[in-house]
N, C-alpha and C positions, 0 to 999 in steps of 0.2 A: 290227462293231467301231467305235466314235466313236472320231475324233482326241482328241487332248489337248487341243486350241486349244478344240476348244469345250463343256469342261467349266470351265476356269478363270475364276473371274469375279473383277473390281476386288473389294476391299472397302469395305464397307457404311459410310456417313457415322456416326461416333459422335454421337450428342446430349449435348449439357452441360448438365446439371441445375443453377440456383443458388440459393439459397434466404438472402434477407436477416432479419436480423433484429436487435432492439437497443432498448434504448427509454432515452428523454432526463432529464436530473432536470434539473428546473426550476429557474431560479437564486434563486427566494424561498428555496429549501432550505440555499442554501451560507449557512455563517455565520463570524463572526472566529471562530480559535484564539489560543491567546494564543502571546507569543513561546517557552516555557516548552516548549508541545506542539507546535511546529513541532520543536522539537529534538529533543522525543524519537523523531517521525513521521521524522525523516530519518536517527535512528538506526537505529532498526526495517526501515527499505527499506535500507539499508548492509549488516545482519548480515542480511538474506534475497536479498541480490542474487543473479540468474539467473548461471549459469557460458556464458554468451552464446559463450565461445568455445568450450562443447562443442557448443553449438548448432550454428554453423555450422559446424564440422566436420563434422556428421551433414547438414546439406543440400547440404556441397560433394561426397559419395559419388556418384557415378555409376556406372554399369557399362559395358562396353567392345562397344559393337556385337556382338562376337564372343559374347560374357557374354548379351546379352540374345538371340541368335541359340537359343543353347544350350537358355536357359529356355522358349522357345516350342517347341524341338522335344519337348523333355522334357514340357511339358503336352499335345503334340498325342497323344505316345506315350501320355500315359496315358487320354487321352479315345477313341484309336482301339484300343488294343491290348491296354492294360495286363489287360484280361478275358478274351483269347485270343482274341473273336470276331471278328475281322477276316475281312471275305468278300469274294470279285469284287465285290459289290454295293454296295462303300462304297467301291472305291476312286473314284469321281466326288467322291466328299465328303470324301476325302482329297488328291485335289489340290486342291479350292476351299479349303482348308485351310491347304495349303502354300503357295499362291500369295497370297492373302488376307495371311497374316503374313509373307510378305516372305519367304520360306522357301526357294522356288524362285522366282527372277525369269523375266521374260516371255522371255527370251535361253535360260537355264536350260527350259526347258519346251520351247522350239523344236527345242534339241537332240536331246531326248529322242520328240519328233516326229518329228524326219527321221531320228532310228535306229530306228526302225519300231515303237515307244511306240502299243499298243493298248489301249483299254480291252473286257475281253469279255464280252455280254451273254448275257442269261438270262431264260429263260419265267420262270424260278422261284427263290424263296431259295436260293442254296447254301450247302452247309455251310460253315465256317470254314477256312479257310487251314491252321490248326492240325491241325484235324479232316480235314481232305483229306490231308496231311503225311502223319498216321498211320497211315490207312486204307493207302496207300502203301505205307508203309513192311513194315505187316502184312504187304502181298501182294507184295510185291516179296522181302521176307526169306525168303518159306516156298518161291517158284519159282525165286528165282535170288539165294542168301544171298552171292554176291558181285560183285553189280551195283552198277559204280560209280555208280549215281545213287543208292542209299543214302544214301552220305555227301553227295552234291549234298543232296539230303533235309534231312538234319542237318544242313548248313550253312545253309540256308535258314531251319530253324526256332529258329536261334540264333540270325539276322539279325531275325527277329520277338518275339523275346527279348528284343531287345536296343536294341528301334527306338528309346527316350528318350538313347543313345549316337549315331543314326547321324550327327553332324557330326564323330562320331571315325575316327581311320585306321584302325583294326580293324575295325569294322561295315562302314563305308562299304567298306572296299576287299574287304571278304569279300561283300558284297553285290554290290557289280559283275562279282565274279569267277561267282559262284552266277547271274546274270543271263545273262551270257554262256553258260555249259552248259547251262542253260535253253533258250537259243535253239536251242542245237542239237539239244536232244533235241524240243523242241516242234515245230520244221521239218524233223525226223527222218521216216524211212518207218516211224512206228509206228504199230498199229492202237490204236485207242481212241476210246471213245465221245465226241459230241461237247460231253457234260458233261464228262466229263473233260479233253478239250482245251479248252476255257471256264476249267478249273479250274488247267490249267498255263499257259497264258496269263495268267492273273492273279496267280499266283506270282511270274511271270516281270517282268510289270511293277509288282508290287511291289517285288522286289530293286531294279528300274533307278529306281525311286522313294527309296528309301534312298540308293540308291550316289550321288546328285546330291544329298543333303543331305550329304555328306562336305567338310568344309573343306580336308583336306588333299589329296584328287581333284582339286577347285575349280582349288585351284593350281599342282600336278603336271603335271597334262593327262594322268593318268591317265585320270578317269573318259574324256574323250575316246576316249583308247585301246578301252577297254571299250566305250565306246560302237560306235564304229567298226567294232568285232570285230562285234556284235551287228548292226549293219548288212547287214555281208559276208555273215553267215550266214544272213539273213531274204530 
């Protein structure tokens, strides 16, 4: 398992591209108008004047911290998720992700370190989060059709659903809760391969990666809780 601490890297200096360009008319070119066609020239720029105050209304628009928080998880969700394939194997490059855009801070990620925040590795590509979910789900409905890790199951693949939402209180706080069951059943005395403990380990720290993008966790001291829970049980 690697910490968190050393997947997350700063982000990358942006370059500013600028490009001049314009060319001069020479003053042999300018010549008198008469007084005649200065009047009609300052009628003509009257009846085409710019509405100057729509203008700056449209550059005074900004968006509110919160606003542009939103937009960046919403583009992450669809860059990491929106195709279903999300694997243990990306989640590295789904923190450098989150941390890069300001998404989880460096405080945020420490937490999630000391609540016992694993990343889990692998000889080999694993299936999709999605795809592991269901395989699950097959085998778990046909031996024991009322096993409550089921619905742990399906709440999990709703939290992957739904990840361009998780700064919302429903994802987030159903993602911490799914995180925490997790814990218990992954630190459980149950037999299973050590692909497939690779593969609920990475579940598990997906949910607790959701649940920390939640703004109203943030501020609750929820996720704390959940976190803390996840602690105790690891």
């Amino acid at each position: 398992m690697n910490p968190i601490s050393q997947v997350a890297t700063p982000p990358s200096s942006n370059v500013l591209l600028t490009e001049a360009y314009g060319a001069s008319v020479p003053a042999e070119s300018k010549t008198q108008t008469s007084q005649s066609a200065d009047k009609v020239s300052l009628s003509g720029q009257a009846a085409k004047a710019k509405p100057e105050d729509a203008s700056i209304k449209q550059e005074e628009v900004s968006f509110s911290p919160r606003a542009v928080r939103a937009q960046k998880i919403e583009a992450m969700a669809k860059d990491f998720f929106a195709d279903g394939q999300f694997s243990t194997a990306d989640i590295p490059k789904l923190i450098q992700r989150l941390h890069q855009d300001g998404i989880l801070s460096d405080g945020q990620l420490n937490r999630l370190s000391a609540a016992g925040f694993e990343i889990p590795q692998g000889n080999q590509t694993p299936e999709s989060l999605m795809q592991f979910i269901d395989r699950q789900k097959e085998q778990l409905g046909k031996a024991e059709p009322d096993n409550v890790l089921l619905k742990v199951l399906d709440d999990a693949k709703h939290v992957l659903e739904q990840m361009d939402t998780a700064d919302g209180k429903e994802t987030s706080q159903l993602a911490a809760r799914v995180s925490a069951q997790l814990s218990v059943f992954v630190n459980g005395d149950v037999a299973m391969s050590e692909a497939d403990k690779q593969q609920w380990q990475g579940l598990k720290s997906t949910m607790q990666l959701a649940a920390s993008m939640g703004n109203s966790q943030q501020s609750s001291g929820q996720l704390s809780s959940y976190l803390a829970l996840s602690k105790r049980i690891t």
